[in-house]
C-alpha positions in Angstrom: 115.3 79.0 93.8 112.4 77.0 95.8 109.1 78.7 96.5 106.6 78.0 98.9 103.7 78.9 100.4 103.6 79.1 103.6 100.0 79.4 105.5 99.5 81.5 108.3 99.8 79.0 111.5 103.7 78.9 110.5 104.1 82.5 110.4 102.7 82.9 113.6 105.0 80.5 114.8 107.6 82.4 114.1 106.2 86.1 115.4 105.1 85.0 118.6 107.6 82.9 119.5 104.8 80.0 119.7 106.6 76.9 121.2 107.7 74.0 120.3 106.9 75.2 116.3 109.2 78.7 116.7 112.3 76.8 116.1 111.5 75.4 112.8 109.7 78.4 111.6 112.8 80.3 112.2 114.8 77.1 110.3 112.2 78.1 107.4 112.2 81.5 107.4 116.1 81.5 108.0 116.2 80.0 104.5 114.6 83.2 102.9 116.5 85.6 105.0 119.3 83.9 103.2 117.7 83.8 99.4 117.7 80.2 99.3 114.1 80.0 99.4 111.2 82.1 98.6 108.5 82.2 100.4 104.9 83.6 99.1 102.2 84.6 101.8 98.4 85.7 100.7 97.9 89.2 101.7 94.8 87.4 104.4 97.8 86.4 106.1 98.6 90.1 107.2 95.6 90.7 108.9 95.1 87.3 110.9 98.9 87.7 112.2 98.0 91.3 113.8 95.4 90.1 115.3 97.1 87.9 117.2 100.4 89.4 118.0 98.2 92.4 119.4 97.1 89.9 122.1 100.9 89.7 122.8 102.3 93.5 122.0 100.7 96.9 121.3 99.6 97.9 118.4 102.8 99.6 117.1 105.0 96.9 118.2 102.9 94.3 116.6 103.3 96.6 113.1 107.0 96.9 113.6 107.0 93.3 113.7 105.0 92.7 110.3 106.9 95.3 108.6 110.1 93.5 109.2 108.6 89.5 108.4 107.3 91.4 105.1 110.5 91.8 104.0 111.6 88.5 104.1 108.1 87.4 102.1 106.3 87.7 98.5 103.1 89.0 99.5 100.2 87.3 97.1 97.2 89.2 96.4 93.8 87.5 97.3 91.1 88.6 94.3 87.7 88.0 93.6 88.1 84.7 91.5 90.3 83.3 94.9 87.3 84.2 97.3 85.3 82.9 94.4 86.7 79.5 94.6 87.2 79.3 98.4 83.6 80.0 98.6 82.6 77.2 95.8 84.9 74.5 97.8 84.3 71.7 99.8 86.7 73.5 102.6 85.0 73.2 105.8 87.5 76.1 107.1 87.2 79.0 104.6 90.1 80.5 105.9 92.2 77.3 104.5 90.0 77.9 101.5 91.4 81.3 100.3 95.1 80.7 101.2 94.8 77.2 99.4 93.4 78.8 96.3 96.1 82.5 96.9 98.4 79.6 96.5 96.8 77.9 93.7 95.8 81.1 91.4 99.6 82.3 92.0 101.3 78.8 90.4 102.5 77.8 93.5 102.9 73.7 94.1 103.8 73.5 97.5 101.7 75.0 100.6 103.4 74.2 103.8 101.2 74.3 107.0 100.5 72.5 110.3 97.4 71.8 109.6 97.9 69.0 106.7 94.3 67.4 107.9 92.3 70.6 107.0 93.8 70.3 103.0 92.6 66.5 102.2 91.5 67.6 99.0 94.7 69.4 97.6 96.2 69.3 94.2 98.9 70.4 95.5 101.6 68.7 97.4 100.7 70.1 101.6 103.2 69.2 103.7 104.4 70.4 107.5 107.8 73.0 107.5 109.5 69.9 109.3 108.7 67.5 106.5 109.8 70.0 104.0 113.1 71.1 105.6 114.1 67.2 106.0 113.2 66.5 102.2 115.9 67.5 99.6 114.5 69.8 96.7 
């Protein structure tokens, strides 16, 4: 099976219902619901998507909402030697910085995100849900 990591812009696609991007998040996401892919998600990721699906529902609605994503996810732990290297990188965003390097420290080789301009630098092959979903694997 396939595995990804999937940075946080594309998981809040998908909990907030953020349009146009819901529709291929939920393609993506449909995929692991399905366990024909497995998708990997720094733990950072947890925090920055209650924060903004409280703007959107309470409190406890925004946590029933996590608790069920989480189990379609493989939550990746974010250490010392991760914030470590995001802080020694040339990432002007160090939020980009630590879920580039969750991704790296974890083995993974693909980190799918809207934001392809803020990982110029990668190792790693960075590449939009759309551009992955329209590639075979």
């Amino acid at each position: 099976m396939a595995k990804v990591f999937v940075d946080t812009d594309v998981c809040i696609d998908l909990l907030s219902g953020r349009q146009p991007f819901n529709t291929i998040a939920q393609k993506l996401f449909s995929l692991a619901d399905t366990g024909k892919l497995k998708v990997c998600v720094s733990s950072l990721s947890f925090a920055n998507i209650d924060y903004v699906l409280r703007s959107q529902y309470s409190g406890s609605n925004s946590r029933k909402i996590i608790a069920k994503f989480k189990t379609l996810v493989t939550v990746l732990s974010v250490d010392s030697k991760t914030i470590d290297l995001a802080i020694a990188s040339d990432f002007s965003d160090f939020e980009d910085a630590i879920q580039y390097y969750a991704a790296i420290e974890h083995g993974l080789t693909v980190l799918l995100t809207r934001n392809i301009k803020d990982y110029k630098k990668a190792t790693i092959k960075v590449m939009t849900p759309e551009t992955y979903l329209t590639k075979p694997h």
